[in-house]
Structures are given as structure tokens and as C-alpha cells.
C-alpha positions as CSV (number, residue, x, y, z in Angstrom):
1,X,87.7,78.8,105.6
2,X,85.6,75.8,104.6
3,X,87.3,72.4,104.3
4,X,86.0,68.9,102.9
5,X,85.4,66.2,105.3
6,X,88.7,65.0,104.2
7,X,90.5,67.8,105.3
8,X,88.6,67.7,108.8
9,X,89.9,64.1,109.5
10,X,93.4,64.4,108.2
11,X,93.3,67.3,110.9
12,X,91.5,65.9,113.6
13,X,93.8,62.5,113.0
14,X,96.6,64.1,112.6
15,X,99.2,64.1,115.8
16,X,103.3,64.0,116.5
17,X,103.5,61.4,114.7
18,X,102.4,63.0,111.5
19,X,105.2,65.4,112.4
20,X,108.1,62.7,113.1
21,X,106.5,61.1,109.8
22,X,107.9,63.7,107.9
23,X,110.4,65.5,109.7
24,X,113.2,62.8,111.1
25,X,115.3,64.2,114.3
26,X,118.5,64.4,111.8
27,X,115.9,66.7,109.2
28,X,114.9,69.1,112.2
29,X,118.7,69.4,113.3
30,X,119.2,70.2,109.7
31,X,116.6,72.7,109.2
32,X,118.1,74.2,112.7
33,X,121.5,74.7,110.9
34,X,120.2,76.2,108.2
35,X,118.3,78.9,110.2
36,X,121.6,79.5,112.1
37,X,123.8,79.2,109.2
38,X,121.9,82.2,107.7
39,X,121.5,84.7,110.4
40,X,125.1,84.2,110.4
41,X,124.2,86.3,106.9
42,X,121.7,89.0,107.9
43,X,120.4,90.6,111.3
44,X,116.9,89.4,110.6
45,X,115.5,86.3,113.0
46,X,113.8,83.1,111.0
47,X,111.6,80.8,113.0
48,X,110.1,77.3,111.7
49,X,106.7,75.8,113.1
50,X,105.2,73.0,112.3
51,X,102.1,71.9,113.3
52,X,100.4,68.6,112.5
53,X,96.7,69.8,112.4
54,X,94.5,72.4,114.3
55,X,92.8,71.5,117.0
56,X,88.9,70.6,117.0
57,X,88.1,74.5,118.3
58,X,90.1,76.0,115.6
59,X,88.4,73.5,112.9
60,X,85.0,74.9,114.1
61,X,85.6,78.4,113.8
62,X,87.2,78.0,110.4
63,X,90.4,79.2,111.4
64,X,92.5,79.2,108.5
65,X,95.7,78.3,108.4
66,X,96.6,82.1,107.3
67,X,95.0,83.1,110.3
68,X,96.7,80.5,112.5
69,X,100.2,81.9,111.7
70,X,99.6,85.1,112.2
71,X,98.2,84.5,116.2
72,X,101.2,82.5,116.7
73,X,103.3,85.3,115.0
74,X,101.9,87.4,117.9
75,X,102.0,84.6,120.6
76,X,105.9,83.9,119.7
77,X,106.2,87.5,119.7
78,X,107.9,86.9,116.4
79,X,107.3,90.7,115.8
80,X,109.4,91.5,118.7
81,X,113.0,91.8,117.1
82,X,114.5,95.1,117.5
83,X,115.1,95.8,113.6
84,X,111.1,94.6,113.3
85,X,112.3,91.8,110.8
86,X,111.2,88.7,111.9
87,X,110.1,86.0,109.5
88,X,108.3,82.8,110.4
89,X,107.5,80.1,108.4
90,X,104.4,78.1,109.4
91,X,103.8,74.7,107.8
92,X,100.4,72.9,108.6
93,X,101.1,69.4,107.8
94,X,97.6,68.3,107.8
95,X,96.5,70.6,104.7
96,X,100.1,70.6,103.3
97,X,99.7,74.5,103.6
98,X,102.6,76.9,103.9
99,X,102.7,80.8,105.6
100,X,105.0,83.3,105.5
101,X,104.7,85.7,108.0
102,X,107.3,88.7,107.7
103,X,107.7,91.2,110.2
104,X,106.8,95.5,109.1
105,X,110.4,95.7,108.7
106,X,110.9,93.1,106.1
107,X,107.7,93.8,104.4
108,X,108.8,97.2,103.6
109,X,111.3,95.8,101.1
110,X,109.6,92.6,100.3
111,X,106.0,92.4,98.4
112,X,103.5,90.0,99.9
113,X,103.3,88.7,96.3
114,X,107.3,87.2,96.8
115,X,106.1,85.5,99.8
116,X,103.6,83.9,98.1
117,X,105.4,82.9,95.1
118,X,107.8,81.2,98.1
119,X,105.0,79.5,99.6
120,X,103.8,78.3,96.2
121,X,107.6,76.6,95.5
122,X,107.6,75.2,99.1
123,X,103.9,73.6,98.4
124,X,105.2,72.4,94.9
125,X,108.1,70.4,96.9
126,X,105.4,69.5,99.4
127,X,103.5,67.3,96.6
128,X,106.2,65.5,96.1
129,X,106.7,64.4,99.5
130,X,110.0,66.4,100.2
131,X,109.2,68.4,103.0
132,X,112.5,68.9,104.2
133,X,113.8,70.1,100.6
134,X,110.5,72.2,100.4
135,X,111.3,74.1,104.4
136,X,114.9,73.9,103.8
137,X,114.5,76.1,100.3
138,X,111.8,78.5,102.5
139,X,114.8,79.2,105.2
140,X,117.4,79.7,102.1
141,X,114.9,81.7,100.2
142,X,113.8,84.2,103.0
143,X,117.5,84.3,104.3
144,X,118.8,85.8,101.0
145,X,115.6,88.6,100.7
146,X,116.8,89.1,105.1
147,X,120.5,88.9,103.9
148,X,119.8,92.0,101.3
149,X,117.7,94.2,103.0
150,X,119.5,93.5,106.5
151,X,122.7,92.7,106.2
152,X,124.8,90.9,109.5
153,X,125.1,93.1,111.9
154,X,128.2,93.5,114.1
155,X,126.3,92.4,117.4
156,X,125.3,89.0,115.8
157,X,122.6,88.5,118.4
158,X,120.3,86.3,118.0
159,X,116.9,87.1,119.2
160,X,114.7,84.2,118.8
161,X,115.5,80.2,119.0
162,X,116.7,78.6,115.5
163,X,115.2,75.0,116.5
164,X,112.5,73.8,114.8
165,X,109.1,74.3,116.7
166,X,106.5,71.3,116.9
167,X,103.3,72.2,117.8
């Protein structure tokens, strides 16, 4: 991925506060609720990252930000849930860039193409400066495609975190 000079500094600038910027402790216990209110809905397991920019390495090598959710996919071991239907949501804050990363059991039933169409409405709310509207709508969004193709189960575990993850 080439970025502009612009998109170098904003990353290389860019820290926890960039993060807390955006994302108040009251929005991240919100987003948490969310996630928890709907696995209470389906058996499939949503995680939230949020990075504030990629480190000078990553930057180098051109990492993309598509190709940084999908190592920490794998490094969460996001793909680990026992019905394979994991879904995380990956926001760099730096490049205002959203991935959706669904797990081969969701992606059976849902098209890449509805992800992306997801991640375009998130970025739209992103432009605006309402991150919290844009993630929240993500969670709701990916919940109701988890909700119809897995419904609750009766074991109602819950096999990964629901906080929000700052990286």
C-alpha cells in the first residue's frame, strides 16, 4: 500500500491519545454493551480493535491496514470459536480505515461484498467525526447478519472478551 506523506505522519504521530481523542471511557463501555447485548442474540463472537496508527516497521513494509486485521485476526485467534464465526472489526484511526474480518463460518452466508458495503457506512460516519455512531452501527450491523445465520445458542458462552481493544 502506498500512502502520502500525510498519511505517514498522522501514523507515525498518532498515539493513545488519538484513541481517548475519539473514543471517551463512557463510548468504549458503550461499544462493550453493545457487543454483549448482541451475543445475547446469536452464538457468533464480535471483537472491536482500535488502533491509533501502525508502527514505523509496518509503515515500511506497506502493510495495509487490510493486511493488519487479518494478522491480528490470527494473533487474537479470532478464528478460534467453535462454530468458526468470529467477526472483528478493526478501525485504524490514523487513516480513518475500517476492516471487517469474518470468520469461514460466517462468510459462508455472508458475501465479502456486505462487509464492505458495512465498512463503507462506518467510513461515511467516520467523516463526520462520529466514530462511536460509525463502530456502534458496525457491532449492530454484523450482530443482525450473526443473529440470522447463528442464532443464540442454549450454552450462551462467550468465547472471546466483549471490551474494546486499544492497541
Amino acid at each position: 500500500m502506498v500512502r502520502s506523506i500525510k498519511q505517514w505522519c498522522l501514523n507515525l504521530l498518532s498515539g493513545p491519545w488519538l484513541v481517548r481523542r475519539y473514543f471517551s471511557a463512557a463510548a468504549m463501555q458503550r461499544i462493550e454493551a453493545a457487543i454483549r447485548q448482541g451475543e445475547a442474540r446469536h452464538s457468533g463472537q464480535v471483537c472491536f480493535v482500535v488502533e491509533a496508527g501502525l508502527d514505523p516497521y509496518s509503515l515500511f513494509k506497506g502493510v495495509s491496514p487490510r493486511e493488519r486485521a487479518l494478522a491480528l485476526f490470527s494473533s487474537l485467534r479470532i478464528w478460534d470459536t467453535e462454530a468458526n464465526n468470529g467477526v472483528l472489526i478493526y478501525l485504524l484511526l490514523a487513516d480513518h480505515d475500517v476492516e471487517i474480518v469474518a470468520d469461514r463460518g460466517i462468510s459462508r452466508h455472508v458475501k465479502p461484498e456486505e462487509w464492505a458495503v458495512l465498512c463503507q457506512q462506518m467510513e461515511q460516519l467516520f467523516r463526520q467525526h462520529a466514530f462511536e455512531r460509525g463502530i456502534l452501527l458496525g457491532v449492530e450491523q454484523a450482530g443482525l447478519l450473526l443473529q440470522q445465520h447463528f442464532p443464540a445458542a442454549q450454552s450462551g458462552s462467550n468465547e472471546l472478551p466483549d471490551h474494546p481493544l486499544v492497541l
